[in-house]
Steps between C-alpha positions, in 0.01 A plus 500: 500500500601880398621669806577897532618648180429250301157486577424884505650473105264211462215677602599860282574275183173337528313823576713640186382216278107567635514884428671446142198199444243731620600780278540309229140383500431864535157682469493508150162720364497353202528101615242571779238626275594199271422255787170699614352432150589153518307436794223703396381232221265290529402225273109458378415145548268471209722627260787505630610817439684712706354822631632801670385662823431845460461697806 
């Protein structure tokens, strides 16, 4: 097991890695809108065709 200054540099790379993962995903405008539309689709079961909520 890490002990002392090891550990503390465990603990900041792996917070490093986190923050540089988490800004990489980023709040992209664009991609969020993208993924809103997705999910507001919905699929008629007698025709099957796909319909758009419109609020």
């Amino acid at each position: 097991m890490a002990r002392g200054q090891q550990k503390l540099q465990s603990q900041a790379k792996a917070a490093e890695k986190l923050a540089k993962q988490k800004k990489q995903q980023g709040h992209n405008a664009n991609l969020q809108k993208k993924a809103a539309q997705a999910a507001l689709v919905h699929v008629c079961s007698v025709c099957k065709a796909q319909l758009e909520y419109n609020s």
